[in-house]
C-alpha positions in Angstrom: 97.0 115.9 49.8 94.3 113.5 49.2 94.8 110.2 51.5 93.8 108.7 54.7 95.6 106.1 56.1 95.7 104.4 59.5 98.6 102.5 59.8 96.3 98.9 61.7 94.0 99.5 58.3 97.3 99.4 56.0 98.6 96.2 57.9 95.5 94.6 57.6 95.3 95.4 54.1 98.4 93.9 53.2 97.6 90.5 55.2 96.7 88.3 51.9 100.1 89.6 50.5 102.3 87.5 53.2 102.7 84.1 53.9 100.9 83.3 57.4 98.8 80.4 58.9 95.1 80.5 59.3 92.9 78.2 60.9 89.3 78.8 60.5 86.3 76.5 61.9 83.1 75.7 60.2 79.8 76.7 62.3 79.1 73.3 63.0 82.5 72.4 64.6 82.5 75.8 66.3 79.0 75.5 68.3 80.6 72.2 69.3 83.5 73.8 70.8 82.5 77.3 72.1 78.6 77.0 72.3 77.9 79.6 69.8 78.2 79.8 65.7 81.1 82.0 64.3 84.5 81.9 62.8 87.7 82.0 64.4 90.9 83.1 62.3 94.5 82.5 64.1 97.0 84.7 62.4 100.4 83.3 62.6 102.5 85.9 60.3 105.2 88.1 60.3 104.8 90.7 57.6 106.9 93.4 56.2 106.6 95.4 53.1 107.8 99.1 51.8 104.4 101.0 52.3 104.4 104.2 49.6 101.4 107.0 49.7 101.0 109.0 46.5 100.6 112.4 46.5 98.9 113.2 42.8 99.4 116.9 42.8 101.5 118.3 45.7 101.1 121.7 47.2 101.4 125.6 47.3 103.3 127.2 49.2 101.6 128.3 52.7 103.0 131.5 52.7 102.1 132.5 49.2 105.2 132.4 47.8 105.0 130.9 44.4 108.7 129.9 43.6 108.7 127.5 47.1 105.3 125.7 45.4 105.9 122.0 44.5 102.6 120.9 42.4 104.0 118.1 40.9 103.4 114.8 42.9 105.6 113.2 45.2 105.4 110.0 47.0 105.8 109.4 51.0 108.1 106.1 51.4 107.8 103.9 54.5 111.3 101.9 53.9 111.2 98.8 56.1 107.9 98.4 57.4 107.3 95.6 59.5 105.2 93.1 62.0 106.9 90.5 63.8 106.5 89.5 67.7 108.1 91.0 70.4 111.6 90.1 69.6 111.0 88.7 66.2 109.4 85.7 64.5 105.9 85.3 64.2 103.2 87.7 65.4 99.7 86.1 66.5 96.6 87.7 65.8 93.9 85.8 66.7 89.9 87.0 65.1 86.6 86.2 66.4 84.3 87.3 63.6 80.3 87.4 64.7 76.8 88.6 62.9 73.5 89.2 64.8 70.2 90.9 65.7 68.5 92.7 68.1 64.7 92.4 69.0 64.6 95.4 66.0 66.2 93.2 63.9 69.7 95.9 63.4 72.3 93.3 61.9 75.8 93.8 62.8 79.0 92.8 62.0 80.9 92.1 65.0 85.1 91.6 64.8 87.1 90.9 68.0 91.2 91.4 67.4 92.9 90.3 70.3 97.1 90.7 69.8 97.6 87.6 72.7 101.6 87.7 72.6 102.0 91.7 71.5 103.7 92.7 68.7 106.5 95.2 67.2 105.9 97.0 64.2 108.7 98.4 62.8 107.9 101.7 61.4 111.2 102.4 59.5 112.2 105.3 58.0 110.1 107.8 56.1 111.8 109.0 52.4 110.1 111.6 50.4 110.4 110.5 46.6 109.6 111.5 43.0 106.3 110.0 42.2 104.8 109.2 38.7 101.4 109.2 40.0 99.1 112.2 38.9 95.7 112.7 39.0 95.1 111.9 35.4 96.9 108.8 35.9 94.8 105.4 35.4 94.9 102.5 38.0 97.4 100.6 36.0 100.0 103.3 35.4 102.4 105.7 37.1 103.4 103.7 40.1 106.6 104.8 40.3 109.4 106.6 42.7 112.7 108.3 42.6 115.7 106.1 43.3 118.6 108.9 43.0 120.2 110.5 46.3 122.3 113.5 46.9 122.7 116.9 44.9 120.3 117.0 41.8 118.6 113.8 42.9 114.7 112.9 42.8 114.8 111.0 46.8 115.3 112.4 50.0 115.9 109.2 52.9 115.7 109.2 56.1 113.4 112.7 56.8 112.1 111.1 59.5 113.5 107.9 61.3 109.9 106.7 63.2 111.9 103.8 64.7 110.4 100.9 66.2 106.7 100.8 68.2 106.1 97.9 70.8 102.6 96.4 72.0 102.3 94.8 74.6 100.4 91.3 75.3 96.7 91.4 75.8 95.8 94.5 73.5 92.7 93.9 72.0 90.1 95.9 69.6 86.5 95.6 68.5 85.5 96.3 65.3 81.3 96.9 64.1 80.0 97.1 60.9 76.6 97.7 60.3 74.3 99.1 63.4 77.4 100.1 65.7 75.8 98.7 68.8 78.7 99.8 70.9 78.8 103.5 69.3 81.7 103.5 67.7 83.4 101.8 64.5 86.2 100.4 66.1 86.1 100.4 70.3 89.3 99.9 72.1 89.0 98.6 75.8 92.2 97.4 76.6 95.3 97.5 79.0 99.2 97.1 76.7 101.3 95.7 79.0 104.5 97.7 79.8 102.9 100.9 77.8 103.5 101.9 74.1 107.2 102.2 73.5 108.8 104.2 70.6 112.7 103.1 70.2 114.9 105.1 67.5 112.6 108.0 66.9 114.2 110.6 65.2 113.7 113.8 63.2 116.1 114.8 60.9 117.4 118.0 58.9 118.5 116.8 55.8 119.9 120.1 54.7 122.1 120.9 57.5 122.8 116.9 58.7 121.8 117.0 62.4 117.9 115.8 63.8 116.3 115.2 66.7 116.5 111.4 68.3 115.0 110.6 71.1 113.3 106.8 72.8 109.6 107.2 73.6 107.2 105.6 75.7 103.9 105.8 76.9 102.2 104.8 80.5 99.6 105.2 83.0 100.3 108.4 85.0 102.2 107.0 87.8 101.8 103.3 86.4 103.5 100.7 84.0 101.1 99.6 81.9 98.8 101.9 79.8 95.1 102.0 79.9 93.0 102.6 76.2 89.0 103.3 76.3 88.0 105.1 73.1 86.7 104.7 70.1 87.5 105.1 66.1 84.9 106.5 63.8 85.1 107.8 60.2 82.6 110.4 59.1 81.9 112.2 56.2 85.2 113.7 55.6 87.5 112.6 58.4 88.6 110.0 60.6 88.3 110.5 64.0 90.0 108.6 67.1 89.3 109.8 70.3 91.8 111.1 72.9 89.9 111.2 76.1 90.3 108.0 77.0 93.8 107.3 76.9 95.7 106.6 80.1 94.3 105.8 83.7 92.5 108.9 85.7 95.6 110.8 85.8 96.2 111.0 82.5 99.3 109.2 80.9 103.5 109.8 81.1 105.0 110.6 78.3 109.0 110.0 78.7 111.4 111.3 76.0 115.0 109.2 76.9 118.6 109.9 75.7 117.0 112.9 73.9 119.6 114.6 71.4 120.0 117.6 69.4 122.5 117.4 66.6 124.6 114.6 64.7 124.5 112.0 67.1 128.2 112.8 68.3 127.6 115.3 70.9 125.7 115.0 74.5 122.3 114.0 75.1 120.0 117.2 76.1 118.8 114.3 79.0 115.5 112.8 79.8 112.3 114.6 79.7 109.0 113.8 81.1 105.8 114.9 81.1 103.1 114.3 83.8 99.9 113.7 84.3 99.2 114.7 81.0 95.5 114.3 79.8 94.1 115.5 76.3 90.0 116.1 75.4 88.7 115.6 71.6 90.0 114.0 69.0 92.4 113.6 66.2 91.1 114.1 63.1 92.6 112.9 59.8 91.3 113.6 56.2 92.6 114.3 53.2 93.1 117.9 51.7 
């Protein structure tokens, strides 16, 4: 499956698309104000979009058995993705862009993103479609999905419901290009008020009509807030975020609430937690 994605790139991405305000400063105003040239972009926007990922020519079977292979291509469907402030209206995403030197004269581009108010991005639900994408196709054609549910039909909704992720106020992120004086791509040094949260989350089995649902969220081990210091890099074939750094020195909590097994009718399994829990490495995310 040949994509990358990250989902900050794709929202960024599809900035120029929405209607937002932007207030930018010429140097010479800047220096007035702040004592130092630059540019400063206030992002006033709330964006939302159906976000589609092609895959050109499918896959085989993993087990080798020929008759389960689906080599035609298919599209992943992102219905109702979203940016909006905590609540709703307006997100603000406020940019402090920068270029400079050191003594060795190593330019870099320097890219502050500072979320001041946090935000929620709606996530939606995930569809597997029908695509008319292949790998012969040219840039202009084949951008197409299937549209017809049920028995026979070319769309599957609702495989996965990814629900609804919160932000808090204060995230931030720093972005290099160039000489990465701060080793990494994109380095995140930040505390997110009240923790990542994860409302609606489900998994769902749309052969046999039940799923898993469950609300998530993310904290400090023993704290309310959660704690990010790592760093984003793409290499030669991958992307790589670290995981070492998320969470304070005992790790992170990861609470699954009103976890349920089934149709939604039944009892909730309960609340599970885990601990303390602390991961090493990094994710790694390339195309195949």
């Amino acid at each position: 499956m040949k994509f990358k994605k990250l989902a900050l790139a794709a929202a960024v991405a599809a900035l120029p698309a929405t209607g937002f305000s932007m207030e930018a400063m010429e140097d010479s105003a800047l220096s007035g104000v702040t004592g130092q040239d630059g540019i400063s972009i206030g992002l006033n926007t709330e964006l939302s979009a159906e976000l589609r990922i092609h895959d050109a020519d499918g896959f085989t079977d993993p087990a080798g058995v020929a008759t389960n292979d689906r080599t035609d291509s298919a599209a992943l469907i992102f219905q109702d993705f979203a940016i909006t402030a905590i609540g709703g209206g307006a997100a603000q995403i406020d940019l402090e862009i920068d270029a400079g030197t050191d003594a060795g004269n190593d330019p870099t581009l320097n890219i502050n993103v500072d979320l001041a108010n946090g935000i929620d991005v709606n996530m939606g639900d995930l569809d597997v479609a029908d695509s008319g994408r292949t790998t012969a196709s040219a840039i202009s054609a084949g951008w197409t999905v299937g549209t017809t549910t049920g028995t026979g039909g070319n769309r599957v909704d609702s495989v996965i419901s990814l629900g609804s992720l919160t932000l808090g106020a204060g995230t931030s992120l720093n972005i290099q290009l160039g000489n990465e004086a701060q080793g990494d791509m994109i380095a995140i040094d930040t505390t997110i008020s009240n923790g990542i949260s994860i409302s609606g989350f489900a998994i769902n089995d749309a052969n046999s009509g039940g799923g898993l649902t469950q609300d998530v969220s993310i904290v400090d081990n023993g704290g309310t807030d959660l704690t990010v210091s790592t760093g984003i890099n793409v290499d030669a074939d991958s992307l790589n975020i670290g995981l070492s750094g998320i969470g304070n020195g005992g790790g992170m909590d990861v609470r699954l609430a009103n976890f349920n097994i089934g149709d939604g009718t039944g009892g909730n399994v309960g609340d599970i937690e885990l601990v303390g829990l602390q991961l090493t490495g990094s994710l790694e995310i390339s195309g195949h």
